[in-house]
N, C-alpha and C positions, 0 to 999 in steps of 0.2 A: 544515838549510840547508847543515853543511858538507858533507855527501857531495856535495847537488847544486853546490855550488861545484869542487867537485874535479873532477865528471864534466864538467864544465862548461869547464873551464880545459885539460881534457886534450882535447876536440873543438876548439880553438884549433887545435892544431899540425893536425890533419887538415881543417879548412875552409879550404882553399887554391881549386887550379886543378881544380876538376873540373867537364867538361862536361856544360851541359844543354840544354833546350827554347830555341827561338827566341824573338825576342823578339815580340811579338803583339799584340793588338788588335782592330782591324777591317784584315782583312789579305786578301789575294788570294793565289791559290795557283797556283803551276806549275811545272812539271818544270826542276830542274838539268838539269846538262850531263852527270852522273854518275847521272842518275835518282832523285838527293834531292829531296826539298820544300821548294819557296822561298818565303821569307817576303816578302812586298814591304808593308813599314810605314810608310807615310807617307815616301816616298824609299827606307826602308835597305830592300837586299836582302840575305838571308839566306839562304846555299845551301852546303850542306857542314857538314865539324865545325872545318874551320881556317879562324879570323876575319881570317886574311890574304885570303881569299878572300870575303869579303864585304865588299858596298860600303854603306858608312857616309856617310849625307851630314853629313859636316861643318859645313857652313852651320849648322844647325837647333843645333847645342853649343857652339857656335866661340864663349870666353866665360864662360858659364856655368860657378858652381861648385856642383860635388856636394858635401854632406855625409854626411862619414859618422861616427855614434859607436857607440864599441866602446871598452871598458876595457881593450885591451891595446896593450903599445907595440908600432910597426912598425920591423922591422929590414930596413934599409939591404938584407941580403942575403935578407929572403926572398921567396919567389915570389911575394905578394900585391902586394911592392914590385915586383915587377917587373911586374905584370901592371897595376898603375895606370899604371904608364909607359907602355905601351902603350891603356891607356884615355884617356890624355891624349892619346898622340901621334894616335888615331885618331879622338878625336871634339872637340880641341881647348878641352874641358871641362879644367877645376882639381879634382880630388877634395881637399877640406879632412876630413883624419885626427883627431878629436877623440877625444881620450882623458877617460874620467868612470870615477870612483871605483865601484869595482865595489858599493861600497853603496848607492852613489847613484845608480849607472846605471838600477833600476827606474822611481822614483821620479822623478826628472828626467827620465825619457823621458815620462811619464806628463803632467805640468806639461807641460811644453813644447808636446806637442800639443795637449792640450787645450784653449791657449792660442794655437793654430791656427802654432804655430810644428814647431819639432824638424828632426828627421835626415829628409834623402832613403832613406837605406839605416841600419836596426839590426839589431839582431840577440836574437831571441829566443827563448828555450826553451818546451817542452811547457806547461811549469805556467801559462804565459801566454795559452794556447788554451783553450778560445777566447774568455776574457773581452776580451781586446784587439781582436777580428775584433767583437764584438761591440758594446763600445764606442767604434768606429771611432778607435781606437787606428794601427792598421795596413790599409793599402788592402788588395785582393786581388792578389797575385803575379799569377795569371793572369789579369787583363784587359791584363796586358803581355808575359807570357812564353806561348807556347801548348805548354801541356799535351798537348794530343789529336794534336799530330801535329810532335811534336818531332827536328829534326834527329840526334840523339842519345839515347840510352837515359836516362830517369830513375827514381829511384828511387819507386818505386811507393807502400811502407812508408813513406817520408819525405811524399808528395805526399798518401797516405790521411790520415795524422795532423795534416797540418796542413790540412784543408779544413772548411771552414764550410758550409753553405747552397750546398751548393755547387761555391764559388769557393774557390782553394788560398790562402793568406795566408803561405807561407813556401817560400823555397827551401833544400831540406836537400843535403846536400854528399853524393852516391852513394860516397861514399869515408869517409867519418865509420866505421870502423871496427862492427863487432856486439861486443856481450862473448861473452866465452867461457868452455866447461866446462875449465880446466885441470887437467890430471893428472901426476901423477909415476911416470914409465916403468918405473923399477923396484920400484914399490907392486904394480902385476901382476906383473910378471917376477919376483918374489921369492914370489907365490901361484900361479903357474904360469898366469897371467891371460893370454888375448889381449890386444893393442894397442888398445886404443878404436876408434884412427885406423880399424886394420882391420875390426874389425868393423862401422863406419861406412860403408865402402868397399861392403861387402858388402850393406850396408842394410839390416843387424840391429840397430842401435843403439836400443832401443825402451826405455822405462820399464823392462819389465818384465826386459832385460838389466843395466840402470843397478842393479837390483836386485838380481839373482841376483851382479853382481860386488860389488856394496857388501858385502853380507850376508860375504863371505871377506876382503874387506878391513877386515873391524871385529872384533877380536878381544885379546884381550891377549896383548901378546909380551914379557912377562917373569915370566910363569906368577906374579905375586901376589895372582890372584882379580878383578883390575881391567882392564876392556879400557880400552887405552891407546892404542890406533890404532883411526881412524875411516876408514870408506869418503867420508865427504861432509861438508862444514860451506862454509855462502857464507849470507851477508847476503841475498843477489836472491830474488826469488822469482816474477817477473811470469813468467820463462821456463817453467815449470813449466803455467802458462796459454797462452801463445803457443802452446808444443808441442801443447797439444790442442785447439785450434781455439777454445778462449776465452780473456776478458779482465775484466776491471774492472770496463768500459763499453764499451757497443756501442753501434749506431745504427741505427735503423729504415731503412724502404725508403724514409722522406720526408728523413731524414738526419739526425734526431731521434736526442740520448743518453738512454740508459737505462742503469740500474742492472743488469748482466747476471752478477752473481754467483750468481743461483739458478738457473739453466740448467744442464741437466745435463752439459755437459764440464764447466764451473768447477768445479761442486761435486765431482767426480772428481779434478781436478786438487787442489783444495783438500783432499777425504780422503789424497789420493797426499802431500800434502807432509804430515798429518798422519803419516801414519806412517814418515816420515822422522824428525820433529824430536824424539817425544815416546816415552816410554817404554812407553805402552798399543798403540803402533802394533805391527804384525805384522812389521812386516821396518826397526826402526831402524835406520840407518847414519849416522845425524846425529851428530856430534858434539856434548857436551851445551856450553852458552852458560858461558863462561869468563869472568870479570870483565876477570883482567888480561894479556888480550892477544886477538886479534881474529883469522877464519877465514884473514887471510893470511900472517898468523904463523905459527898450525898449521900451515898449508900447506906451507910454507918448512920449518919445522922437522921436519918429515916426519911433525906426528902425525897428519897428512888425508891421503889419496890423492888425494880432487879436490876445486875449490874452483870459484867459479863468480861473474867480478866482469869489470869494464870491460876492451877490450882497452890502455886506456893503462897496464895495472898490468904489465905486460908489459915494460917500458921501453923503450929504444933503444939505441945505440950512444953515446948522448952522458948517458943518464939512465938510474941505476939499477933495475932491477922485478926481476919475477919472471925474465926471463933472466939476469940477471946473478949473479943468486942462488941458482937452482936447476939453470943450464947446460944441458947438454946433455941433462937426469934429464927437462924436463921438456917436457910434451906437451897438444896441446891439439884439442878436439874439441867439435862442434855439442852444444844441450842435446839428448839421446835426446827422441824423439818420441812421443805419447803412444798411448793404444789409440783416441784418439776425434779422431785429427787426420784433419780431411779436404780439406788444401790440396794442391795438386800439387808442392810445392817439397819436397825434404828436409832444410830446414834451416828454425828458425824462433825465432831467437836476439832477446832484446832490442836493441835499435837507440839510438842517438843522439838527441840532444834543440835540437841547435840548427840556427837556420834564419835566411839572410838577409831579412830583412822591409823592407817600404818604407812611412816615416812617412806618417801620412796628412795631416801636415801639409808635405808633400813637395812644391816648385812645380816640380820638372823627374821624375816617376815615371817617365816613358820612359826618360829620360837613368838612373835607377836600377836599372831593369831591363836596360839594355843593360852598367852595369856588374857587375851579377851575371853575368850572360852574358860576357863578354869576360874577367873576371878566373880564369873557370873555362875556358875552351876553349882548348887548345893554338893556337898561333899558324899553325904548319904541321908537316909531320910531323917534320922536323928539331929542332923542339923539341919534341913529342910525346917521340920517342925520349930526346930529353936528359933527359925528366923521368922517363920509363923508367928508364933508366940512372944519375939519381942517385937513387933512391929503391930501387931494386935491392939493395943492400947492407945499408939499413935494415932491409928485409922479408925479408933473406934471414935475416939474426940475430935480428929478433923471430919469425920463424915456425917459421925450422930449416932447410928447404931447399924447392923451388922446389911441392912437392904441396902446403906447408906454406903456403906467398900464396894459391896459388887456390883451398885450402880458406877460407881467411881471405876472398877478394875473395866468392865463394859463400855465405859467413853475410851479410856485409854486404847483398850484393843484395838478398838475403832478408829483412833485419832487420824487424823488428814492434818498433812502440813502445807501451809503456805508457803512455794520456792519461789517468791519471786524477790527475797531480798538478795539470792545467789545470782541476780541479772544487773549489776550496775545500779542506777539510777532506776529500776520499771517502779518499784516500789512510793517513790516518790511522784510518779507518772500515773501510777495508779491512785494515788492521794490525792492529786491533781482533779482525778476524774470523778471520784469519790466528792468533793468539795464542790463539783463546780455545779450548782443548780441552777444557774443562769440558761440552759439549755437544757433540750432532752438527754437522756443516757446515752443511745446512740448518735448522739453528735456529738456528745464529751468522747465518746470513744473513739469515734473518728476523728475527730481535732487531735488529740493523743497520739493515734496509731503509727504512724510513722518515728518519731519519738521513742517509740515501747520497742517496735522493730529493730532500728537499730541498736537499742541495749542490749538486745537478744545477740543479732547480728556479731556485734564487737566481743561480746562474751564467749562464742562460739570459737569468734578470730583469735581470741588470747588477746586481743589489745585494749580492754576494759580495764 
């Protein structure tokens, strides 16, 4: 629970203003002025990406207060503040900011609705998918926001993960950062290694590269018979599956989960991390599991070359991480791609876990979908640019310089999320199978299967 608290606390800072889908319904369509698609919802028309330019009938809010609960305080200066002030001034609505104990936040969101009460707008993670969509926890996002023909680009990976039956049940923030493979610049340059970055550039970055440099990067460098530098050590492992076109859990052509660890990418993917972690493997470069101290330690301390964790570890300008610590050494690059990936993108990094959700015990859902939409859309390009320009400096020092953002905005677009902590107990079934080298892959996965199924099964049932 603490890891997911941490990942969890660090996608705060990045679910601000980022723009999406119109707001939707039973809607009528026609040509902007600019050749956009205009949404006409019940009065509001929606045409463009700046909400200055859409006409919002105030009548229909003028009044009305939004609820919104979320466990973190809101500061005076930052943009969420600012972007209510304009959801106020624009629909004459009250957003009431309810702060709940982040232990309690599950749990009292849970009560509340059930009890036909709760939040207009909450906010929730993976592990919540889709027993909440199920147990009509949370409406569907898109019976108010439209999906299929949105004024604005959305995140695909975000909108895949959180859809039911379906209907999407969360909006994820196309900005929520990917993790990353981080490396340390002169771990190559000291083995006479190319750049990641470049070889990435080049569109050689595959498994089978990640290998051949590891394999030079894991050696003893104080000739005492002991290798003491490691090519790889990171906690993640779903990336390893993204890269080759599998996962966890899949879902049929009816939109049905299934257990998809015996398919033949997974279990490729799953021998591939085997012979990273374990001594029987052909080509170790794992670092072996250290009691007292942890793969970002290594990292730092230079006993890893690359390391492979959230990008909030990264830190900022205002918060310690891995720039601050490792400087200018250190470098970072998409996970290498597998032999059995067969998506069109070249990147396919683990993704973010949180999403604005609308209670379903909500009596204004319009009025909540319009404030997801409003709190994320630049107002006009003048302040488009302003958010440009103040966020310009942060992204220039967590990334290194200007290749260093748009490789970073390009994992994000890309991101693939892992849903299998939204299935009960699979997640730890799947760890299970992950750990256990006493056998082959496909008979950890088969010893498992039944197991994995019924998680799936019970989550389905509601009785998870």
């Amino acid at each position: 629970m603490s890891q997911w608290k941490r990942i969890l606390a660090a996608f705060l800072a990045a679910a601000l203003m980022v723009p999406f889908a119109a707001c939707g319904g039973d809607t009528e369509t026609s040509d902007g002025e600019n050749g956009d698609s205009s949404e006409v919802v019940e009065g509001n028309v929606i045409s463009g990406k700046y909400s200055d330019d859409w006409i919002i009938d105030k009548s229909k809010y003028e009044g009305k207060t939004l609820k919104v609960w979320t466990w973190w305080e809101l500061n005076d200066a930052e943009r969420v503040k600012m972007a209510i002030d304009t959801f106020e001034e624009r629909t004459g609505a009250t957003v009431d900011w309810q702060i709940l104990g982040w232990g309690d936040y599950p749990t009292q969101l849970v009560t509340a609705v059930s009890g036909g009460g709760g939040p207009d707008v909450c906010f929730v993670g993976l592990e919540n998918m889709p027993s909440y969509a199920i147990k009509n926890m949370i409406l569907p996002v898109s019976d108010y926001i439209d999906y299929e023909n949105p004024v604005i680009t959305i995140s695909e990976g975000g909108k895949n993960a959180f859809t039911y039956q379906g209907k999407v049940y969360g909006l994820t923030d196309a900005t929520s950062p990917s993790d990353k493979l981080y490396y340390r610049k002169s771990a190559f340059q000291n083995m006479g290694l190319e750049d990641p970055v470049d070889v990435f550039n080049r569109g050689e970055w595959t498994w089978d590269k990640f290998v051949e440099m590891g394999q030079q990067l894991t050696y003893d460098s104080d000739g005492d018979g002991e290798i003491d530098k490691y090519g790889y050590w990171a906690w993640s492992t779903f990336q390893w599956f993204s890269s080759n076109s599998a996962s966890f859990i899949d879902f049929d052509e009816a939109g049905n989960p299934y257990f998809s660890m015996g398919e033949p990418n997974a279990l490729e993917a799953l021998q591939f991390l085997r012979n990273l972690d374990f001594a029987n493997g052909s080509y170790k470069i794992s670092a072996p599991w250290i009691m007292d101290h942890d793969p970002h330690t290594d990292f730092v301390a230079g006993r890893t070359a690359m390391d492979y964790w959230g990008d909030y570890i990264l830190g900022d300008i205002e918060n310690e991480g891995f720039r601050s610590q490792v400087g200018d050494d250190l470098g970072f690059v998409p996970c290498p791609m597998g032999p059995s990936y067969s998506g069109s993108n070249t990147t396919a990094d683990s993704g973010g876990i949180l999403a604005d959700c609308i209670g379903a015990g909500s009596d204004h859902p319009d009025l909540a979908a319009l404030f997801m939409l409003l709190r994320r859309a630049p107002r006009n390009a003048e302040h488009e640019q302003e958010k440009i320009e103040k966020n310009q400096a942060t992204e220039l020092y967590k990334y290194g310089d200007q290749a260093g953002v748009d490789l970073a905005n390009l994992m994000t677009a890309n991101a693939v999320y892992n849903q299998a902590g939204g299935y009960g107990k699979l997640q730890t079934i799947v760890d299970n199978i992950l750990n256990d080298a006493s056998v082959t892959p496909a008979q950890a996965v088969e010893a498992n299967r039944a197991a994995a199924e019924s998680q799936i099964a019970r989550t389905l049932e509601g009785t998870q």
